[in-house]
PAMILUM-975734 format. One line per field, with one value per residue: x, y, z of N, C-alpha, C in turn; residue number from 1; residue in three letters. Coordinates in Angstrom, 2 decimals, always signed. Layout:
n_px <- c(X / ...)
n_py <- c(Y / ...)
n_pz <- c(Z / ...)
ca_px <- c(X / ...)
ca_py <- c(Y / ...)
ca_pz <- c(Z / ...)
c_px <- c(X / ...)
c_py <- c(Y / ...)
c_pz <- c(Z / ...)
num <- c(NUM / ...)
residuo <- c(Ala / ...)
END
This chain:
n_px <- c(+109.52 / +107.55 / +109.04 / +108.70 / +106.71 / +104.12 / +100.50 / +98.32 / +96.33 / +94.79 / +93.24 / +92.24 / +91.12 / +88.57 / +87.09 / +88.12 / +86.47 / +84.94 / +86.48 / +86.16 / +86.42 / +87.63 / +89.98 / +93.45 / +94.69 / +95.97 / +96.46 / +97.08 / +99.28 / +101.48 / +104.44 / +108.08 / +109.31 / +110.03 / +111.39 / +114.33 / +114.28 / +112.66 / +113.56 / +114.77 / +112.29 / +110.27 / +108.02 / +106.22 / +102.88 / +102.23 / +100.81 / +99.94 / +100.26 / +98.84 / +101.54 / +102.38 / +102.89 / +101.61 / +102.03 / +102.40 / +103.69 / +105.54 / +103.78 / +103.74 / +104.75 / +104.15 / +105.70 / +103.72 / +103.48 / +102.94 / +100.48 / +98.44 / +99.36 / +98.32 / +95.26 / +94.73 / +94.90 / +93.05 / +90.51 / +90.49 / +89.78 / +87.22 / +85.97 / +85.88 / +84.14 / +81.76 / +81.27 / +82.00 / +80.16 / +78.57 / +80.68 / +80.63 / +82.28 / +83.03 / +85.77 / +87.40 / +88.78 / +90.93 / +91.54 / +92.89 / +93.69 / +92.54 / +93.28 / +96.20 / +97.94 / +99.20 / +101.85 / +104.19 / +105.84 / +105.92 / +103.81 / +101.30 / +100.16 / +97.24 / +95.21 / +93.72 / +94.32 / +95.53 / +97.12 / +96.73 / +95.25 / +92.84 / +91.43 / +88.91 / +86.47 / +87.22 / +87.41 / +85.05 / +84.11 / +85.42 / +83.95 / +81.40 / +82.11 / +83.14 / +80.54 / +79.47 / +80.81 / +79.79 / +78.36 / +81.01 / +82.95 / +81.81 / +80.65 / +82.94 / +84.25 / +82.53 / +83.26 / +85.89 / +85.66 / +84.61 / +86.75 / +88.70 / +87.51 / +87.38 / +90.09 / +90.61 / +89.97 / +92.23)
n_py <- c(+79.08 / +80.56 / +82.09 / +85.12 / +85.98 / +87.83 / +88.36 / +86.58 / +85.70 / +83.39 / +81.47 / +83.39 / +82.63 / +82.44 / +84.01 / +86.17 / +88.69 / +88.50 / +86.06 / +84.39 / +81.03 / +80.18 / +81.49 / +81.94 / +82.85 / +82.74 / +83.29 / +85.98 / +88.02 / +89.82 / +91.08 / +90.40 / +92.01 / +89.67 / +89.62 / +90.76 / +93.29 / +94.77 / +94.86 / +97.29 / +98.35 / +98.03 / +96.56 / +94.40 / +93.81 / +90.23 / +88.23 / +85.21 / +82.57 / +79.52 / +77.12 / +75.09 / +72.68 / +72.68 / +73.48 / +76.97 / +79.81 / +83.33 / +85.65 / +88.45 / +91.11 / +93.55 / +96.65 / +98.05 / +100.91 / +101.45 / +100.01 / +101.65 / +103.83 / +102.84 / +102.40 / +104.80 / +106.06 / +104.52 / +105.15 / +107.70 / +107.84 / +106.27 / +108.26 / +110.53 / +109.42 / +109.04 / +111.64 / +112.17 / +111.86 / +113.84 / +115.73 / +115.69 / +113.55 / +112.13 / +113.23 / +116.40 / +116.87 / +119.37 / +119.68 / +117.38 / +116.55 / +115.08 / +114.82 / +116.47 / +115.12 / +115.35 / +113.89 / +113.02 / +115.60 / +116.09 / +115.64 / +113.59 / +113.07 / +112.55 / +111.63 / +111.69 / +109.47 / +110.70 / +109.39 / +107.85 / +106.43 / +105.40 / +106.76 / +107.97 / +105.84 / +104.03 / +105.06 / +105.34 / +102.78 / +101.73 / +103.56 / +102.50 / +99.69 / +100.21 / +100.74 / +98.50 / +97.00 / +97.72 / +95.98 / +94.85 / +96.60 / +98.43 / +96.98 / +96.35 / +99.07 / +99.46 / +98.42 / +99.33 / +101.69 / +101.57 / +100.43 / +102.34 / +104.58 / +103.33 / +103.38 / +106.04 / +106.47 / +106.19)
n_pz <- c(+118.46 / +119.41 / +121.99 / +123.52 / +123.38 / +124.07 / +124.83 / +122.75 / +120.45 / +119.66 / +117.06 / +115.29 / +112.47 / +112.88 / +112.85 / +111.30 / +109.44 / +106.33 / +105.59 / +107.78 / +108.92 / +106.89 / +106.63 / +106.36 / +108.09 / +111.46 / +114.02 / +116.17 / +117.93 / +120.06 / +121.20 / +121.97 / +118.81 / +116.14 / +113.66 / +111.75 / +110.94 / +112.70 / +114.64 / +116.25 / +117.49 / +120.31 / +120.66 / +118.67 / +116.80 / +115.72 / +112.54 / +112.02 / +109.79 / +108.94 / +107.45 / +104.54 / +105.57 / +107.90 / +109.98 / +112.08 / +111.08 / +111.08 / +109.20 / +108.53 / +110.26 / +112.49 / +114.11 / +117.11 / +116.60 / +114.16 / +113.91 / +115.18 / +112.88 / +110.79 / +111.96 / +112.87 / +109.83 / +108.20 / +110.07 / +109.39 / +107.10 / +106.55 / +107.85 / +105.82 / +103.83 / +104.54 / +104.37 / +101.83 / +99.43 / +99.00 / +97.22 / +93.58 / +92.30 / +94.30 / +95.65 / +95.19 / +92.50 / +92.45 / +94.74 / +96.31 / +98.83 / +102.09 / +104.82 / +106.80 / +109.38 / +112.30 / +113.65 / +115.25 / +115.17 / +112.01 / +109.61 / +108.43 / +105.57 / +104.14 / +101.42 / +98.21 / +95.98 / +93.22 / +91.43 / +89.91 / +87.40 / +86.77 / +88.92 / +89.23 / +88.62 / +90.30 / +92.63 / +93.39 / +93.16 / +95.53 / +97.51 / +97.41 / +97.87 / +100.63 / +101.93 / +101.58 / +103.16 / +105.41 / +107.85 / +108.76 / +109.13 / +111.10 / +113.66 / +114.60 / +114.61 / +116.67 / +118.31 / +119.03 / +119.86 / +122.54 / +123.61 / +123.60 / +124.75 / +127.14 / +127.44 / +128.00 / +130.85 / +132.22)
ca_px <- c(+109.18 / +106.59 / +109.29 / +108.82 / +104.99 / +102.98 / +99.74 / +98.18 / +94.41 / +94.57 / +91.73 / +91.79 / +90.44 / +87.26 / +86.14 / +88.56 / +85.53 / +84.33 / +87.10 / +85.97 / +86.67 / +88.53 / +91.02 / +94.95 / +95.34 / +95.53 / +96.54 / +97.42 / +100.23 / +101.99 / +105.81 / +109.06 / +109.72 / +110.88 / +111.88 / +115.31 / +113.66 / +111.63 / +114.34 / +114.70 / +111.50 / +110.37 / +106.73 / +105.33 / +102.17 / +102.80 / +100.19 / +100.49 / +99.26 / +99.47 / +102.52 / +102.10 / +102.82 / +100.18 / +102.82 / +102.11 / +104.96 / +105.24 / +103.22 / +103.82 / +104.61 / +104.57 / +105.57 / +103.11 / +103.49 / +102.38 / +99.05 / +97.79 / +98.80 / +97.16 / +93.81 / +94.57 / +94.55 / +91.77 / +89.88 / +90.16 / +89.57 / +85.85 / +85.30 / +86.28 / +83.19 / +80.88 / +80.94 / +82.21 / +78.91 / +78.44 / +80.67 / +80.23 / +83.03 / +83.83 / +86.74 / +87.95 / +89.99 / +91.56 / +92.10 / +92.67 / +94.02 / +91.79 / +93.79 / +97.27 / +97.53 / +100.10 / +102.40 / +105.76 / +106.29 / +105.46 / +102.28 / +100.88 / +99.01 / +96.31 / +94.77 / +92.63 / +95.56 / +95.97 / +98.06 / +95.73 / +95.05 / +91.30 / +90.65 / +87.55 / +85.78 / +87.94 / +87.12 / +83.14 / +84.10 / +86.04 / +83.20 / +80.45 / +82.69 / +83.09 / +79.46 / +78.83 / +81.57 / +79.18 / +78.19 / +81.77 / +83.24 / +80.54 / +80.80 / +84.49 / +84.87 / +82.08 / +84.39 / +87.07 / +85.08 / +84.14 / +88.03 / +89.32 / +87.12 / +88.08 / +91.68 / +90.62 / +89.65 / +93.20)
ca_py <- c(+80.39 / +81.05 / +82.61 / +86.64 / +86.12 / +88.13 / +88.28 / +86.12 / +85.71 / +82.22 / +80.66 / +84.27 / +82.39 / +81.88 / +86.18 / +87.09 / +89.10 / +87.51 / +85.09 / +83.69 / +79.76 / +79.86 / +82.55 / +81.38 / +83.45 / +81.69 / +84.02 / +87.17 / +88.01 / +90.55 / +90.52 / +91.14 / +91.46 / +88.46 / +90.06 / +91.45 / +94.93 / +95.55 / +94.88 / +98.04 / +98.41 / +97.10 / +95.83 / +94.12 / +92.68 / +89.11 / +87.74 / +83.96 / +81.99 / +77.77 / +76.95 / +74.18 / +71.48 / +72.65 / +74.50 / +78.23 / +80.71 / +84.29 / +85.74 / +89.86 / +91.81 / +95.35 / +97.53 / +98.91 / +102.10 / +101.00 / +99.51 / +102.68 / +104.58 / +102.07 / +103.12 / +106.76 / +106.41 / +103.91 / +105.94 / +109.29 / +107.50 / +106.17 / +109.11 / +111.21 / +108.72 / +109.49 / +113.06 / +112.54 / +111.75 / +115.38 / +115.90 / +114.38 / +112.41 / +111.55 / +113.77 / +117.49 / +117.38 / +120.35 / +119.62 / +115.78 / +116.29 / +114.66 / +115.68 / +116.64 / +114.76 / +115.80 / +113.22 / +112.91 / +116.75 / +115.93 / +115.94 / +112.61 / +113.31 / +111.81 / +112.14 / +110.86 / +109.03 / +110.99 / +108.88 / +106.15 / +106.62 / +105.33 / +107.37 / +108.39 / +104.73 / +103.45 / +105.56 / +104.90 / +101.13 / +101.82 / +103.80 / +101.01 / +98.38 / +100.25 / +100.37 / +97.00 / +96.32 / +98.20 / +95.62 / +94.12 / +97.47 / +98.71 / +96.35 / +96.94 / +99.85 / +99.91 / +97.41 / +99.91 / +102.98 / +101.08 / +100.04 / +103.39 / +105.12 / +102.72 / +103.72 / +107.42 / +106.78 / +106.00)
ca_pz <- c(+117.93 / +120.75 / +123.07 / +123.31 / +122.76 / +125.79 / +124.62 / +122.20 / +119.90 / +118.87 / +116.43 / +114.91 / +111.67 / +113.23 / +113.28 / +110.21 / +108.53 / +105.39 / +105.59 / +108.94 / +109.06 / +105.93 / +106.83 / +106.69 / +109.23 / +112.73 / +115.30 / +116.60 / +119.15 / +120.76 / +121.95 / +120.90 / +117.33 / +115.57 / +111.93 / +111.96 / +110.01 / +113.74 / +116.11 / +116.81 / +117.77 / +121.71 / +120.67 / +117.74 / +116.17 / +114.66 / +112.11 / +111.98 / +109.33 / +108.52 / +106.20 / +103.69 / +106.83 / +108.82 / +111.06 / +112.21 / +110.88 / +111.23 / +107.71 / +108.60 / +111.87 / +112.40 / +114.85 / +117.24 / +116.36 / +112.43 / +113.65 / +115.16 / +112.29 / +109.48 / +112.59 / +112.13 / +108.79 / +108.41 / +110.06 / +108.46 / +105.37 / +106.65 / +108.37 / +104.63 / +102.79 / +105.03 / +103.81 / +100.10 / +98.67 / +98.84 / +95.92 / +92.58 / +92.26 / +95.65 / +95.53 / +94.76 / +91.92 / +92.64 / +96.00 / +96.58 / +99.88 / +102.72 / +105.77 / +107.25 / +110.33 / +112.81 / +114.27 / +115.69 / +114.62 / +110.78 / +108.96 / +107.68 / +104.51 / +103.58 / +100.25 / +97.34 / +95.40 / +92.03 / +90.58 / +89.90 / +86.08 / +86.68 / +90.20 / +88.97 / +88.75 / +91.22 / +93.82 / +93.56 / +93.49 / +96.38 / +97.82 / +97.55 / +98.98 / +101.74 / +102.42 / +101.25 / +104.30 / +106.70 / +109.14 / +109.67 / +109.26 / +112.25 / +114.73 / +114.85 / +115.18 / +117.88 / +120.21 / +119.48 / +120.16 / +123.54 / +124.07 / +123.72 / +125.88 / +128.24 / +127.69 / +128.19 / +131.68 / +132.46)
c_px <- c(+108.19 / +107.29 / +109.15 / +107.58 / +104.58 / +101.71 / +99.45 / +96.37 / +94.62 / +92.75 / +91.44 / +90.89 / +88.93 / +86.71 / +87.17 / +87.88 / +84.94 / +84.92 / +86.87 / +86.17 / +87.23 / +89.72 / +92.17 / +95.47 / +94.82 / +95.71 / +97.36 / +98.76 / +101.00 / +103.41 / +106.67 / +109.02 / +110.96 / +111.62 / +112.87 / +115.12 / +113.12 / +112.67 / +114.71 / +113.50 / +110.78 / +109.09 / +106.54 / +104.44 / +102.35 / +101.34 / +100.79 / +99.80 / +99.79 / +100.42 / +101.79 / +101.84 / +101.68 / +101.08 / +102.59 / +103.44 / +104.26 / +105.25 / +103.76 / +103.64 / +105.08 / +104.64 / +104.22 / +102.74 / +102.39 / +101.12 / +98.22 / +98.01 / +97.86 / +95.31 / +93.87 / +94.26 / +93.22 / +91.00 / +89.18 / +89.45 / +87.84 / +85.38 / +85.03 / +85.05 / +82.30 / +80.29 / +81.20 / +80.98 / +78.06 / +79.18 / +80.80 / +81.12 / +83.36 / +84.84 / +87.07 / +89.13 / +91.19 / +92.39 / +91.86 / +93.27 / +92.93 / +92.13 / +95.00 / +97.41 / +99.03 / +100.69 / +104.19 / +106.53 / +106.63 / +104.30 / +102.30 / +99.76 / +98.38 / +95.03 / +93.98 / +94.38 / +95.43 / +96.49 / +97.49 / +94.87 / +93.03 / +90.81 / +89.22 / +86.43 / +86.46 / +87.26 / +85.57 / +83.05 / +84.26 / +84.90 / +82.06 / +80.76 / +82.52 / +82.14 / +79.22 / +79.75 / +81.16 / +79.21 / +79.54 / +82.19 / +82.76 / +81.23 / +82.33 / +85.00 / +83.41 / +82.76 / +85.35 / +87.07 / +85.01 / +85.63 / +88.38 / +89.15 / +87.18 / +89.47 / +91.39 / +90.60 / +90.83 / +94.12)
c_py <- c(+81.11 / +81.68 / +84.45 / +87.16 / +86.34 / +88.39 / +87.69 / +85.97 / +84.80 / +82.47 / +82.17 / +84.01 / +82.43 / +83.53 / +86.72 / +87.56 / +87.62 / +86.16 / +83.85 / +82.17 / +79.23 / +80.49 / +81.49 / +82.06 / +83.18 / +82.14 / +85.27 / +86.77 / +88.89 / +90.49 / +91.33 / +90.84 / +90.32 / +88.78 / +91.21 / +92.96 / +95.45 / +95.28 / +96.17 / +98.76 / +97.34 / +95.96 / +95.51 / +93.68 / +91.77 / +88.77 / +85.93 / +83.00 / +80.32 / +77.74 / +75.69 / +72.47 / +71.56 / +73.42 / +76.32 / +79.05 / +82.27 / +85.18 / +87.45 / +90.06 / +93.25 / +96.27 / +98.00 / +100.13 / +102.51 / +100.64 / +100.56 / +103.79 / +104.35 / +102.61 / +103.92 / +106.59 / +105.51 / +104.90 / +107.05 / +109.36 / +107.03 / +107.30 / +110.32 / +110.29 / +108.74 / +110.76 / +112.99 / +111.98 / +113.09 / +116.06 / +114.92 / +113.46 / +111.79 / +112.25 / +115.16 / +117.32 / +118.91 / +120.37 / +118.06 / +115.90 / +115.98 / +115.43 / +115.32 / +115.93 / +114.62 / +114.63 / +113.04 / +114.40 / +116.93 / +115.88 / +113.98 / +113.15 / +112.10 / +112.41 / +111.50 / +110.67 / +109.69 / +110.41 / +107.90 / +106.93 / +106.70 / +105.64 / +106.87 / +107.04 / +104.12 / +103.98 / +105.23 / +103.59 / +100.98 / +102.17 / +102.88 / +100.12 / +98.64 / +100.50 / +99.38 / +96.52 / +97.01 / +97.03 / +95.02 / +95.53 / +98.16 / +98.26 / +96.14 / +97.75 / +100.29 / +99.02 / +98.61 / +101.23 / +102.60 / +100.87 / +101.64 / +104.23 / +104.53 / +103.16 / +105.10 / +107.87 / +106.76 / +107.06)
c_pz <- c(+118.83 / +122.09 / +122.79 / +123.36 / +124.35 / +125.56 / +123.37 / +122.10 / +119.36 / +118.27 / +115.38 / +113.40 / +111.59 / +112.97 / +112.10 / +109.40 / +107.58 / +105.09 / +106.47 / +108.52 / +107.92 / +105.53 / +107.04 / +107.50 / +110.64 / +113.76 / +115.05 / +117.67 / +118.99 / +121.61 / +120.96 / +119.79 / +117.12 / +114.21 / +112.27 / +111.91 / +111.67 / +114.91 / +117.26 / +117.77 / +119.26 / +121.56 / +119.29 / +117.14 / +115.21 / +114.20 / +111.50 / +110.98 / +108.57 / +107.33 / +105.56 / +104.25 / +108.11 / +110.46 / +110.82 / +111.80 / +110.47 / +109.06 / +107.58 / +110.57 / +111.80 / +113.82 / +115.64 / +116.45 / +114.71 / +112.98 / +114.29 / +114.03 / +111.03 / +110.41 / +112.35 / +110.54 / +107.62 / +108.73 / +109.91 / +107.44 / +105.22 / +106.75 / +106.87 / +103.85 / +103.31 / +104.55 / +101.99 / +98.80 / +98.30 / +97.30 / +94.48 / +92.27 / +93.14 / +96.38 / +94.99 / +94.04 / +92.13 / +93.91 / +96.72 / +97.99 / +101.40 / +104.26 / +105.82 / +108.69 / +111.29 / +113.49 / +114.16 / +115.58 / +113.02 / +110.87 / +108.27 / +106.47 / +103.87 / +102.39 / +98.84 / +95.88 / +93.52 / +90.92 / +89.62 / +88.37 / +85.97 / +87.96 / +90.43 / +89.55 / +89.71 / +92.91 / +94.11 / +93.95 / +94.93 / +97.82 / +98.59 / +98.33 / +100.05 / +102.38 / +102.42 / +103.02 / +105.57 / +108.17 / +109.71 / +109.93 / +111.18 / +113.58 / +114.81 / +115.36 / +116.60 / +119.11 / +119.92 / +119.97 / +121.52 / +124.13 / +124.72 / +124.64 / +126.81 / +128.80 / +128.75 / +129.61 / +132.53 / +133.20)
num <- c(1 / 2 / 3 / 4 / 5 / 6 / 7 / 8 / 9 / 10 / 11 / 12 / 13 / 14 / 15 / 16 / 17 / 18 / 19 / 20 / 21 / 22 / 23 / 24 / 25 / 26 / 27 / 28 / 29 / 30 / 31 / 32 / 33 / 34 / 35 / 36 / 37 / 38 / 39 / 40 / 41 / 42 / 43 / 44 / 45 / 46 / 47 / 48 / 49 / 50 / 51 / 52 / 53 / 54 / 55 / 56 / 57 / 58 / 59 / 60 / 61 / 62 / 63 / 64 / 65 / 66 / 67 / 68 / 69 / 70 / 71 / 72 / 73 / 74 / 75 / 76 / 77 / 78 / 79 / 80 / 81 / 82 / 83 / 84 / 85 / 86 / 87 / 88 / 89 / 90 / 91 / 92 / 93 / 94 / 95 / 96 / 97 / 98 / 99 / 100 / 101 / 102 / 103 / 104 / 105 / 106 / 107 / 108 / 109 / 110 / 111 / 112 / 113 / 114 / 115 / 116 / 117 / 118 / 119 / 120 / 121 / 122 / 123 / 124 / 125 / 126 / 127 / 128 / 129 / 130 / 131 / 132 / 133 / 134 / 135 / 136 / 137 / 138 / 139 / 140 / 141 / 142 / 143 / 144 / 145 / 146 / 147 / 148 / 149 / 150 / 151 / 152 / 153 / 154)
residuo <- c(Unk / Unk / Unk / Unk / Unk / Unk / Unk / Unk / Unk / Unk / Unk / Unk / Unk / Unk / Unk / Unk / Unk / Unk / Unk / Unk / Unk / Unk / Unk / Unk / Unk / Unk / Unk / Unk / Unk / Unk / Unk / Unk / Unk / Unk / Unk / Unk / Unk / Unk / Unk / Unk / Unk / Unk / Unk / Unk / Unk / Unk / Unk / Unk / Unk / Unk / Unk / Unk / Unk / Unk / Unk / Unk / Unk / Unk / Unk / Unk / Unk / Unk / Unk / Unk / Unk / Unk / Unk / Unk / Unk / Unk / Unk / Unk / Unk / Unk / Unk / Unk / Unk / Unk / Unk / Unk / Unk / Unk / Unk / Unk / Unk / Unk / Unk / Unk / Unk / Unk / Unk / Unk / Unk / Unk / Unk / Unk / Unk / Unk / Unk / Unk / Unk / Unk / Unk / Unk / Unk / Unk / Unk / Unk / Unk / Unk / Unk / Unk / Unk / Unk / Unk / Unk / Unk / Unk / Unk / Unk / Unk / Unk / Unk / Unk / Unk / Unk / Unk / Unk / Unk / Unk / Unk / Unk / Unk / Unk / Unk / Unk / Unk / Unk / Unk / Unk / Unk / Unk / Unk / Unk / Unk / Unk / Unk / Unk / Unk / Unk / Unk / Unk / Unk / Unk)
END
């Protein structure tokens, strides 16, 4: 199952956030897709995590393309709680929409989920956590702040 694999993050258990050294998830890697659903697709990230034998099998893999937009939209979504302490719920009922975010010649919308019966308390929970998840949060995205602008020089 290791043929197709061109870059690889073994041991990834060891740095999986709060999970670190008890994470079931054992590596990273990069290659062709292995899951019939991504074939079409030239690149994919595999998440690998121990089966019941103590053998590595592929747990989820997604497209490139999918793991920069889960970052785009990650990111909008920190960058959107940074400022939403400004109003009192977190959120503009009226206007739950966060942003429109242009890609491929569509709009990605991104938005404070409505649907969600208990928003309200949800979203504060939601809130908190994601301070409480400051320092891994942080130091994350400052390697990727540091990556990128690496890219940029390209």
């Amino acid at each position: 199952m290791n043929e197709n694999i061109v870059i690889g993050a073994e041991n990834y258990n060891k740095v999986d956030g709060r999970n670190a050294y008890h994470s079931k998830i054992k590596k990273l890697t990069l290659g062709k897709p292995h899951l019939e659903e991504n074939k079409i697709m030239q690149i994919a990230l595999q998440i690998w995590k121990e089966n019941g034998k103590g053998e590595l099998e592929i747990d989820t893999e997604l497209p490139i393309h999918q793991i920069f937009d889960l970052m785009i939209f990650l990111s909008r979504t920190l960058l959107y709680f940074k400022e939403a302490y400004r109003m009192p719920l977190l959120y503009n009922p009226e206007n739950p929409t966060i942003e429109r975010i242009g890609i491929q010649g569509e709009a990605l919308p991104i938005e404070v989920y409505m649907q969600n019966p208990n928003i309200n308390k949800d979203i504060q929970e939601f809130a908190q956590t994601l301070n409480n998840l400051g320092e891994i949060t942080g130091e994350r995205l400052r390697v990727l702040t540091q990556i990128i602008e690496e890219l940029e020089m390209y």
